[in-house]
Backbone bond lengths (Angstrom), bond angles and torsions (degrees), N, CA, C in turn:
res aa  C-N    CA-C-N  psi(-1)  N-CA   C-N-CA  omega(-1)  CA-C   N-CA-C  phi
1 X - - - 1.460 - - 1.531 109.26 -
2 X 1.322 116.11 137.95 2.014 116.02 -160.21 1.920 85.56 -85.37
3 X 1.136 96.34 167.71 1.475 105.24 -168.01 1.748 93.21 -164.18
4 X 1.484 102.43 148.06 1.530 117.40 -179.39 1.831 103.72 -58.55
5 X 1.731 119.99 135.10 1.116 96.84 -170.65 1.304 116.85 -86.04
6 X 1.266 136.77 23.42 1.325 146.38 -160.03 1.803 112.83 -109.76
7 X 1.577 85.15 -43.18 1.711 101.20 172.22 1.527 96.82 -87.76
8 X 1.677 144.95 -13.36 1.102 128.17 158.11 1.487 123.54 -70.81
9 X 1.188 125.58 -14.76 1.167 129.01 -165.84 1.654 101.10 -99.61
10 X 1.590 108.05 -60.66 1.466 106.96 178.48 1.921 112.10 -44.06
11 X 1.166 107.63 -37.64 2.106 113.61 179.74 1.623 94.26 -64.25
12 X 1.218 138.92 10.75 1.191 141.05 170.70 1.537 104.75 -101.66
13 X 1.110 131.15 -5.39 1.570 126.35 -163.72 1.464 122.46 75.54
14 X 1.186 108.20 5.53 1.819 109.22 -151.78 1.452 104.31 -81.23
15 X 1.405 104.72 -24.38 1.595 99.56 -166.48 1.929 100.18 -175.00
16 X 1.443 101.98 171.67 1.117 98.83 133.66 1.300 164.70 -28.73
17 X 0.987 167.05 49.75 1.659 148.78 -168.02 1.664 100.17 12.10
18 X 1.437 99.72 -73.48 1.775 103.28 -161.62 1.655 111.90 -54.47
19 X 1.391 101.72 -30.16 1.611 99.32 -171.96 1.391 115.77 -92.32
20 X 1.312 113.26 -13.66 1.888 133.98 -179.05 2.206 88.88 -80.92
21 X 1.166 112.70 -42.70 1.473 122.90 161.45 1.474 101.11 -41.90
22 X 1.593 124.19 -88.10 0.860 134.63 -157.91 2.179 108.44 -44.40
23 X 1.491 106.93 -53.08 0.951 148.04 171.49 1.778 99.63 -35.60
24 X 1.463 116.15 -49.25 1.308 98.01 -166.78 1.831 104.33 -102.06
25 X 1.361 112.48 -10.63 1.515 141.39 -174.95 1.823 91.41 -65.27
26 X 1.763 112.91 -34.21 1.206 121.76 -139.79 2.247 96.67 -102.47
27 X 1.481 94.46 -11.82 1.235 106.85 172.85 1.748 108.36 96.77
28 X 1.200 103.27 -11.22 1.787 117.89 -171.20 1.802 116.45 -60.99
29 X 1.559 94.79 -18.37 1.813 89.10 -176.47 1.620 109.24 -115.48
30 X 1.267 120.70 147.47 1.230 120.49 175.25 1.464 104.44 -119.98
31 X 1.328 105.69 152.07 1.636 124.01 162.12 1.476 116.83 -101.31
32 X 1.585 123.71 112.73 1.498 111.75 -169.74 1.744 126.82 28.77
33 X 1.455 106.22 43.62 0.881 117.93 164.49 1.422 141.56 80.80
34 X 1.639 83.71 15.21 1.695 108.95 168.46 1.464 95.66 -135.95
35 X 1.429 98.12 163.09 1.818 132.07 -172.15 1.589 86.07 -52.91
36 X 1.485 98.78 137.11 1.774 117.50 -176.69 1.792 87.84 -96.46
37 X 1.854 110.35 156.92 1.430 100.31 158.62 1.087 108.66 -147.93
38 X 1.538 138.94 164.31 0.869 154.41 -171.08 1.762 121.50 -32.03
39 X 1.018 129.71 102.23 1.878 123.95 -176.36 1.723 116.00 99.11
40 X 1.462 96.90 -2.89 1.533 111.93 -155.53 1.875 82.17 -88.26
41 X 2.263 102.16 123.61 1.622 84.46 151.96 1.149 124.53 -123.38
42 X 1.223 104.40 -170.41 1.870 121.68 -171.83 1.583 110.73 -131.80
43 X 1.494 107.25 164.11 1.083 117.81 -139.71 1.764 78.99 -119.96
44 X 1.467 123.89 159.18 1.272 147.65 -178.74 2.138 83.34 -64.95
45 X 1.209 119.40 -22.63 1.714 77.27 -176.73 1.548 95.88 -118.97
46 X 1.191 140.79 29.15 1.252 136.26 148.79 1.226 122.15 -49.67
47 X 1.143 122.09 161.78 1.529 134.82 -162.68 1.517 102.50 -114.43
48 X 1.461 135.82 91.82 1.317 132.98 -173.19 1.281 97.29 -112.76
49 X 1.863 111.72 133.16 1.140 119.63 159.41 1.579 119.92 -131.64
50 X 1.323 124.42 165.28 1.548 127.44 -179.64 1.301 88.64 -137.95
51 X 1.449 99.29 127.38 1.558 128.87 168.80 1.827 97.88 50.90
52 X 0.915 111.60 45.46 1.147 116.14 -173.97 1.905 136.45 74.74
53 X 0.964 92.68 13.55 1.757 85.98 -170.47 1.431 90.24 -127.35
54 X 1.421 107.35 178.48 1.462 108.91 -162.07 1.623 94.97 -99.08
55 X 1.353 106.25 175.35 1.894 91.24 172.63 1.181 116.34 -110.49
56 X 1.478 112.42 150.69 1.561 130.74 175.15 1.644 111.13 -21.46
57 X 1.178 128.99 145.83 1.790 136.52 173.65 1.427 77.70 -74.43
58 X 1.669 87.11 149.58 1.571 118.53 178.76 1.719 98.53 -55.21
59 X 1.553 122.89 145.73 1.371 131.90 -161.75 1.855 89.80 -86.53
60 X 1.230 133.27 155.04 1.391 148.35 143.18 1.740 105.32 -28.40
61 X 1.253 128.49 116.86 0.542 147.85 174.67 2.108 118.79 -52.42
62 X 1.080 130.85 89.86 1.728 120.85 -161.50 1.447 99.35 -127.56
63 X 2.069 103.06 144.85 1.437 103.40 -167.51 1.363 91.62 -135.08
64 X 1.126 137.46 82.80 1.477 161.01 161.78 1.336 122.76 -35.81
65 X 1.534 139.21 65.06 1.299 124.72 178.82 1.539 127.35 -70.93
66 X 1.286 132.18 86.50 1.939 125.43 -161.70 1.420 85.22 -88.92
67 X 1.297 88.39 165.81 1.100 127.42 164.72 1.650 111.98 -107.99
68 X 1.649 102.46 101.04 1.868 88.87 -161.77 2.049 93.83 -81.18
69 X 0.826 121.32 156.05 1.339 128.22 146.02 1.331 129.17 -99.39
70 X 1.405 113.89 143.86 1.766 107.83 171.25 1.428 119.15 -18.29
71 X 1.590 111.62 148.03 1.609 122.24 153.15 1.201 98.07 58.57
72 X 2.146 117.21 60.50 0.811 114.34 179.09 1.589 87.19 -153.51
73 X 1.327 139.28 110.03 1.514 119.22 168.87 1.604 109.84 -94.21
74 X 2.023 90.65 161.64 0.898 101.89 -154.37 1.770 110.56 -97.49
75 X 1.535 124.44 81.87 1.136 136.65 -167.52 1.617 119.12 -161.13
76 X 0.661 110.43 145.61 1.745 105.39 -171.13 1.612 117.97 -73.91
77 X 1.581 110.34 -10.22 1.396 109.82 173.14 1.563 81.01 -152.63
78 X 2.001 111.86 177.01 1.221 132.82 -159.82 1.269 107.84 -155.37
79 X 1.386 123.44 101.28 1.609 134.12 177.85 1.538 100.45 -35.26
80 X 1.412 127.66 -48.00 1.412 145.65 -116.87 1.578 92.82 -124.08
81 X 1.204 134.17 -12.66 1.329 154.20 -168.62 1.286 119.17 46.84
82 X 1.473 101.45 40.72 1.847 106.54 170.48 1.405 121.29 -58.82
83 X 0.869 131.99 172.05 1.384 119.50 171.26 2.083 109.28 -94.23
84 X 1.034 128.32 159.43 1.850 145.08 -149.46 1.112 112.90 -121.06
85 X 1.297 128.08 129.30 1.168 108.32 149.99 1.727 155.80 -77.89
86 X 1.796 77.63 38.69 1.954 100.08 173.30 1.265 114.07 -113.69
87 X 1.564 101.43 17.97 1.496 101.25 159.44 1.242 107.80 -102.93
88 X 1.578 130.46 -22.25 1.298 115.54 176.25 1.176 120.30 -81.67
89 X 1.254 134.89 0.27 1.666 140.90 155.70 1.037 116.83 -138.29
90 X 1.844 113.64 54.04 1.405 115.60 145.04 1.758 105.19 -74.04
91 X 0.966 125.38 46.63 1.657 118.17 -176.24 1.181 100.06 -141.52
92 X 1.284 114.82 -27.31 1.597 105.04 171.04 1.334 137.57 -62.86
93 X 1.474 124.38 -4.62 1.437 132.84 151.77 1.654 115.78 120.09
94 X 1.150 94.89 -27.15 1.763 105.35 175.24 1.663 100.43 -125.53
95 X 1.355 108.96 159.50 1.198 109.15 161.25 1.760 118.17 -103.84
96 X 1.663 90.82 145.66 1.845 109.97 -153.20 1.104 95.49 -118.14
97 X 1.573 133.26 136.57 1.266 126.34 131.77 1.490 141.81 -79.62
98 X 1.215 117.50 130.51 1.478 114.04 153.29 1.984 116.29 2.36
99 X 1.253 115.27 127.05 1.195 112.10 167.89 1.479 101.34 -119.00
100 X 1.677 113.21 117.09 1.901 96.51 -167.91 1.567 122.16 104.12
101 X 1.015 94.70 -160.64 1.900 92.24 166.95 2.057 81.25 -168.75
102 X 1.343 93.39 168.28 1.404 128.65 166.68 1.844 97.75 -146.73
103 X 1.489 96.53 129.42 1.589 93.29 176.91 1.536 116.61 -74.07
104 X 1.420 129.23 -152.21 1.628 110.98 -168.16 1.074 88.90 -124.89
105 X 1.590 142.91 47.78 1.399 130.73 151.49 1.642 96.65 -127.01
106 X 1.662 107.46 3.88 1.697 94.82 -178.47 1.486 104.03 -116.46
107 X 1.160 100.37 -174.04 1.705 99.63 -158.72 1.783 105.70 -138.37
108 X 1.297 119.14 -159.97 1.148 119.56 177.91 1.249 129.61 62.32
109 X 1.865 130.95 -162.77 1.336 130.15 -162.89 1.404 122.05 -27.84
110 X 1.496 152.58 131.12 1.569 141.00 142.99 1.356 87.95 -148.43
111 X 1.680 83.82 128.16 1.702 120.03 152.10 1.557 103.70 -69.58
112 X 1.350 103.56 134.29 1.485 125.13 138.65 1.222 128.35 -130.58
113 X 1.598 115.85 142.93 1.332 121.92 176.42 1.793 111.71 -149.42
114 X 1.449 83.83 -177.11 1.889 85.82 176.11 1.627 84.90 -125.35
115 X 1.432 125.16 48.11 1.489 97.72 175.01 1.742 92.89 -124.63
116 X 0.881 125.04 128.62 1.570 133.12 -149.04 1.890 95.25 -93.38
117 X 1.167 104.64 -37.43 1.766 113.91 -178.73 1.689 111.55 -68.19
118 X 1.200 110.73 -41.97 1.347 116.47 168.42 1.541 117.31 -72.93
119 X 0.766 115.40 -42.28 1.943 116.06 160.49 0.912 117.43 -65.69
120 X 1.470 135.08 -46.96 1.661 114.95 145.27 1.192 131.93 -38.10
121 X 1.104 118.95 -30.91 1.790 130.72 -174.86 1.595 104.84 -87.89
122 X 1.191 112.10 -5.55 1.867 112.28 168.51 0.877 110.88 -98.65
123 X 1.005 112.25 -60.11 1.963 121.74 -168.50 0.881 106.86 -93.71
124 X 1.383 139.03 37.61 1.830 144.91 144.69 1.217 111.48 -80.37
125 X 1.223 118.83 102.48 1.522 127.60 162.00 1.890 117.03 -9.54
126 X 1.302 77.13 -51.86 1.627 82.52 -161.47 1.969 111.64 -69.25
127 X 1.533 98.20 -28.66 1.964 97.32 169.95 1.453 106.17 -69.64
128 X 0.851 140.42 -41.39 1.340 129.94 -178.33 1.462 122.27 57.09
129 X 1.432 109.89 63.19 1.220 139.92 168.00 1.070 129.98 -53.50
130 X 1.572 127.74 86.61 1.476 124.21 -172.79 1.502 107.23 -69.47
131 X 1.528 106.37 161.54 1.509 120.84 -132.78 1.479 74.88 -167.27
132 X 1.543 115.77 130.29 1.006 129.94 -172.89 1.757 128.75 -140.28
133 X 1.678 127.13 86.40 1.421 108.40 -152.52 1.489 95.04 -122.10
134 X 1.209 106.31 -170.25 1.664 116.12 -157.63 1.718 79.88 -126.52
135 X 1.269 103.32 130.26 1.479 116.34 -172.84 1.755 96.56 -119.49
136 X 1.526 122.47 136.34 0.822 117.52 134.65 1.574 130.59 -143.22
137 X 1.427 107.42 145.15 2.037 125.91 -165.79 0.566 115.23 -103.58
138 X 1.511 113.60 172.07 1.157 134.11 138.16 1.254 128.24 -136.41
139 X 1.679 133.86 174.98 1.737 107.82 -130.99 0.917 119.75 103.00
140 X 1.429 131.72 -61.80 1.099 123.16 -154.68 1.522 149.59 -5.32
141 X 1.126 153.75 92.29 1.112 155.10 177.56 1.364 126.45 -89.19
142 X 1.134 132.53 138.43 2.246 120.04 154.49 1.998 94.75 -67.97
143 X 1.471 126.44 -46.67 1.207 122.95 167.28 1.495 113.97 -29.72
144 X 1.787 106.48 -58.55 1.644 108.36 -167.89 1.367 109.30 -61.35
145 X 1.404 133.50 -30.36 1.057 142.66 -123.90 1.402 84.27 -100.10
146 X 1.757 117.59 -60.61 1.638 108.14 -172.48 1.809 112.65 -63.44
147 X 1.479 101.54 -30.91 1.566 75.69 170.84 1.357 140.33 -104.92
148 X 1.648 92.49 23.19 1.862 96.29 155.18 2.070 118.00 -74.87
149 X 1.686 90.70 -38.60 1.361 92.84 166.05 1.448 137.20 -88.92
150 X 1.354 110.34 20.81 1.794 120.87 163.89 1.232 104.28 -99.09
151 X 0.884 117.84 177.75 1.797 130.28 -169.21 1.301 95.93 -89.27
152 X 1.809 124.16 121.95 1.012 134.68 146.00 1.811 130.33 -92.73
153 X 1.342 121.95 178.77 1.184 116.73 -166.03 1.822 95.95 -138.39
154 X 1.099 120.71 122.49 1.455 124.40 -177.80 1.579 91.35 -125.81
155 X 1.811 112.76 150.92 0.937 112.62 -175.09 1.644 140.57 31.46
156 X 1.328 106.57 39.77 1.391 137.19 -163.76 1.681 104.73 23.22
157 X 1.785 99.93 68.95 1.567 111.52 -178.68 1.833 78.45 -139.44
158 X 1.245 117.03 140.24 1.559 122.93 168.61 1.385 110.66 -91.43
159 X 1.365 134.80 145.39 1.477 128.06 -153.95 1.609 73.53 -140.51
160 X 1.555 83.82 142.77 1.846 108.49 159.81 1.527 113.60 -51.67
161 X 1.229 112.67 127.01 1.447 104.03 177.04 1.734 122.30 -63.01
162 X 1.325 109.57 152.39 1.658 101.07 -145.69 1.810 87.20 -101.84
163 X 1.523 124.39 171.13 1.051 134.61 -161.82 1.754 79.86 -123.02
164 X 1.691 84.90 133.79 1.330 109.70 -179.80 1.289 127.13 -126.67
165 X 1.226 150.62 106.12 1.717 139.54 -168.42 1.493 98.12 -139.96
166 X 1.238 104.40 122.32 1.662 130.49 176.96 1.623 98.25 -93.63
167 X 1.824 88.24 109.20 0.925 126.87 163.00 1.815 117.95 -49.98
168 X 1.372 109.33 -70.30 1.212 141.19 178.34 1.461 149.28 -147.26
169 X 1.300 118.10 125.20 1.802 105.58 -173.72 1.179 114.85 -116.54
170 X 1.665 118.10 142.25 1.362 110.17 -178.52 1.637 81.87 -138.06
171 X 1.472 107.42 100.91 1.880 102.09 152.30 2.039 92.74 77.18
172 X 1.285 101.62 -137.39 1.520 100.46 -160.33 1.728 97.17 -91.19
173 X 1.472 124.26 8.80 1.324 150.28 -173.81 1.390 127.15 -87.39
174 X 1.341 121.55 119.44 1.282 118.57 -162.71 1.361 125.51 -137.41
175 X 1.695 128.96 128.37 1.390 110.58 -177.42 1.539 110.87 -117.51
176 X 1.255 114.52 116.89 1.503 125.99 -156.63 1.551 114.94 -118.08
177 X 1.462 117.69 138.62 1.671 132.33 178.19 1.500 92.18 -86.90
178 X 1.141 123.66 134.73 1.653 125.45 168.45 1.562 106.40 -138.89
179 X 1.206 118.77 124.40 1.432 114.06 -175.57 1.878 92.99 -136.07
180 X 1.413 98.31 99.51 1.696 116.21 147.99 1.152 123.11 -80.64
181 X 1.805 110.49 154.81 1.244 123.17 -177.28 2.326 101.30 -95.36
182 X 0.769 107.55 -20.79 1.185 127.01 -155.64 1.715 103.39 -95.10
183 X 1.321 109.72 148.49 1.549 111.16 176.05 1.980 106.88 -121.57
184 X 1.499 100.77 27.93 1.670 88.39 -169.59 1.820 115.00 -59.08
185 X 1.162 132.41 161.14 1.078 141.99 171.84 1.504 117.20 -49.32
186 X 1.466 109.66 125.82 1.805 113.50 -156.61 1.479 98.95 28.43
187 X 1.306 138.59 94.22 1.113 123.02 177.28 2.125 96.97 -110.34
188 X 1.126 109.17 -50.85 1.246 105.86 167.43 1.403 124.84 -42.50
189 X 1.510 119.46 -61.69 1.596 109.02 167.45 1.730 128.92 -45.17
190 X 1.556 98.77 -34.30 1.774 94.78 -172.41 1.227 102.18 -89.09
191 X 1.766 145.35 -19.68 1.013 157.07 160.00 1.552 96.43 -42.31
192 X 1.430 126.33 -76.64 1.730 118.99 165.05 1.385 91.84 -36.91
193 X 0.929 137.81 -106.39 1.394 167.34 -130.61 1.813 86.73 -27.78
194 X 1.400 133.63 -46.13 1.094 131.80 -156.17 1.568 92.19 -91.96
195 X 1.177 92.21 -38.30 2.033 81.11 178.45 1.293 118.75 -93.42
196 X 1.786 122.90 20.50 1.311 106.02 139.31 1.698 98.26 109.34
197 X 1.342 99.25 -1.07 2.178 111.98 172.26 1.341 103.50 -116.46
198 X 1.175 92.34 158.32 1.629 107.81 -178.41 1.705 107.16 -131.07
199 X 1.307 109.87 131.48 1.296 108.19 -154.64 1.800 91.14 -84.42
200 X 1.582 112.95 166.41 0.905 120.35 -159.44 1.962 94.20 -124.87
201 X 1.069 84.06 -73.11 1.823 94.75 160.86 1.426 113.53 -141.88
202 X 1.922 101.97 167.09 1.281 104.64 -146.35 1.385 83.14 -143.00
203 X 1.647 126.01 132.64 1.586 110.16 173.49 1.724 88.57 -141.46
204 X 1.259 133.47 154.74 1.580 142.43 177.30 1.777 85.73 -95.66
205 X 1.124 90.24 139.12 1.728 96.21 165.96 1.367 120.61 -142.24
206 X 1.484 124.57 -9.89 1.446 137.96 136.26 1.750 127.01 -121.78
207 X 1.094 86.22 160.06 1.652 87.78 178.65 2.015 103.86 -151.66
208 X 1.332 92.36 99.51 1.825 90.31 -170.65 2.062 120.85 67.85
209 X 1.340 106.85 -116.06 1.144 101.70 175.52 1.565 110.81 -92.76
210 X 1.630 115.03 -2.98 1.408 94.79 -170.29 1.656 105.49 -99.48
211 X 1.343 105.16 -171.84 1.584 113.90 -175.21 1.509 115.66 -149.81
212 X 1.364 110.82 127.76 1.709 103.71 169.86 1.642 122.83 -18.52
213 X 1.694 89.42 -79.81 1.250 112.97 -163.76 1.351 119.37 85.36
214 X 1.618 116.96 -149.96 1.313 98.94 161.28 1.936 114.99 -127.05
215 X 1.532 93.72 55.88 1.522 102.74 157.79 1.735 115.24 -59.41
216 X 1.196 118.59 141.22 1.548 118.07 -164.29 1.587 100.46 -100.06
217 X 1.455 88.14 150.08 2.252 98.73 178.89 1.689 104.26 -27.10
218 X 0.929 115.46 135.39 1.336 126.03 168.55 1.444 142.74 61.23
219 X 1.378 89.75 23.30 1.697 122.71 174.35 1.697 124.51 -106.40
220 X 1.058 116.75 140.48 1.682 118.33 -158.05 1.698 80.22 -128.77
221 X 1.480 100.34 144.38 1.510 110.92 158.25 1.534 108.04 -153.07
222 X 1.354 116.15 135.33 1.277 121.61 171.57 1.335 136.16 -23.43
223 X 1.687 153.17 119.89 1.318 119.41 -178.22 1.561 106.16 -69.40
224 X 1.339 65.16 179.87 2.589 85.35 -164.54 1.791 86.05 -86.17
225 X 1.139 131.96 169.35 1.269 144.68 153.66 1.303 118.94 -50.37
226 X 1.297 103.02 -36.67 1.560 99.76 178.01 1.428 109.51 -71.17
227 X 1.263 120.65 -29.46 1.523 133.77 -150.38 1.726 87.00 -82.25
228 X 1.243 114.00 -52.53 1.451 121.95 178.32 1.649 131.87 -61.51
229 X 1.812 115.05 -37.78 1.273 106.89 138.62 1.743 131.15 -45.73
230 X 1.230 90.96 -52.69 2.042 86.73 171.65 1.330 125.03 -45.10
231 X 1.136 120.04 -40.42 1.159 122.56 165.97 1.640 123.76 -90.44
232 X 1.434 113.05 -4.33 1.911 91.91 154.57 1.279 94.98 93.93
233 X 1.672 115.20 21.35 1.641 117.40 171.83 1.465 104.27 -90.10
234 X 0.832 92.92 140.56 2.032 115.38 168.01 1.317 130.11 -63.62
């Protein structure tokens, strides 16, 4: 089946999309032995090379559930020299990316994988993947409360109104279920933030079919098969 050659090359591990882009922009890849170009595809028996050599067999396929903990961002390297979460599953045998983000003061659920089709299939706007974290504030309001659950608008994009169930209250203190459809950037904190709480801590504890559980801070375990049919893995 012909396939874009850019997304064929990146399902090799080799690179990026953007830089396998850059890469063929750069004159470095050939198709059976002429200059590759941009949008152009290829077929499973084409002959693809960069800078001359043929490319790596497609990598083993790995679906990584961590458990990120605080004061950890979510990127495989850090301008700023934070510490990643590709140090906590450099042991897992392939290298995975992040599916998503969790910012670096929140914690809990992240997928990683090397399967590029299934990370499209999360972070597409259009699946709308509920995402489920354990919030806790302060602030508190019955005011704050209805307008976390009316429809807000972040980055002049309107977001599904999010499902909210109070856990617990102590004083202006609050421990809250929040399940968004949406992955915008800190979107949970400024979502409080507009209704007047300030989040205190932040942990993901589902994401679609999967679930925390009680895997501990900074532990990765494979998904189960079952976990991997749910999601439409191969």
């Amino acid at each position: 089946m012909a396939e874009r050659l850019q997304k064929w090359i990146a399902s090799r591990g080799v690179a990026s999309r953007r830089t396998v882009e850059a890469m063929i922009e750069q004159g470095r890849v050939q198709v059976n032995g002429h200059p590759a170009s941009l949008g152009m595809c290829v077929e499973p028996s084409d002959e693809i090379t960069i800078d001359g050599k043929p490319l790596p067999p497609a990598p083993k396929k790995h679906y990584i559930l961590l458990h990120k903990p605080r004061g950890f961002v979510t990127t495989l390297s850090d301008e700023k020299g934070r510490r990643t979460v590709a140090e906590l599953v450099a042991d897992c045998g392939e290298r995975v990316y992040p599916v998503g983000r969790l910012d670096y003061d929140s914690e809990g659920l992240l997928l990683m994988t090397n399967d590029g089709d299934l990370t499209q299939r999360m972070t597409h706007p259009r699946h709308e993947i509920d995402k489920v974290y354990s919030v806790r504030v302060s602030g508190y309001t019955d005011q704050g409360i209805c307008k976390l659950r009316a429809p807000m608008a972040l980055d002049g994009v309107c977001l599904r109104p999010a499902q909210v169930k109070i856990l617990q209250v102590q004083g202006d203190r609050a421990s809250l279920q929040m399940t968004i459809h949406e992955g915008r950037n800190r979107q949970i904190r400024r979502m409080c933030q507009l209704a007047g709480m300030t989040v205190l801590r932040l942990r993901r504890i589902a994401e679609g079919p999967l679930e925390l559980g009680t895997l501990p801070p900074g532990k990765w375990r494979e998904l189960t098969a079952e976990e991997r049919r749910a999601l439409g893995c191969k």
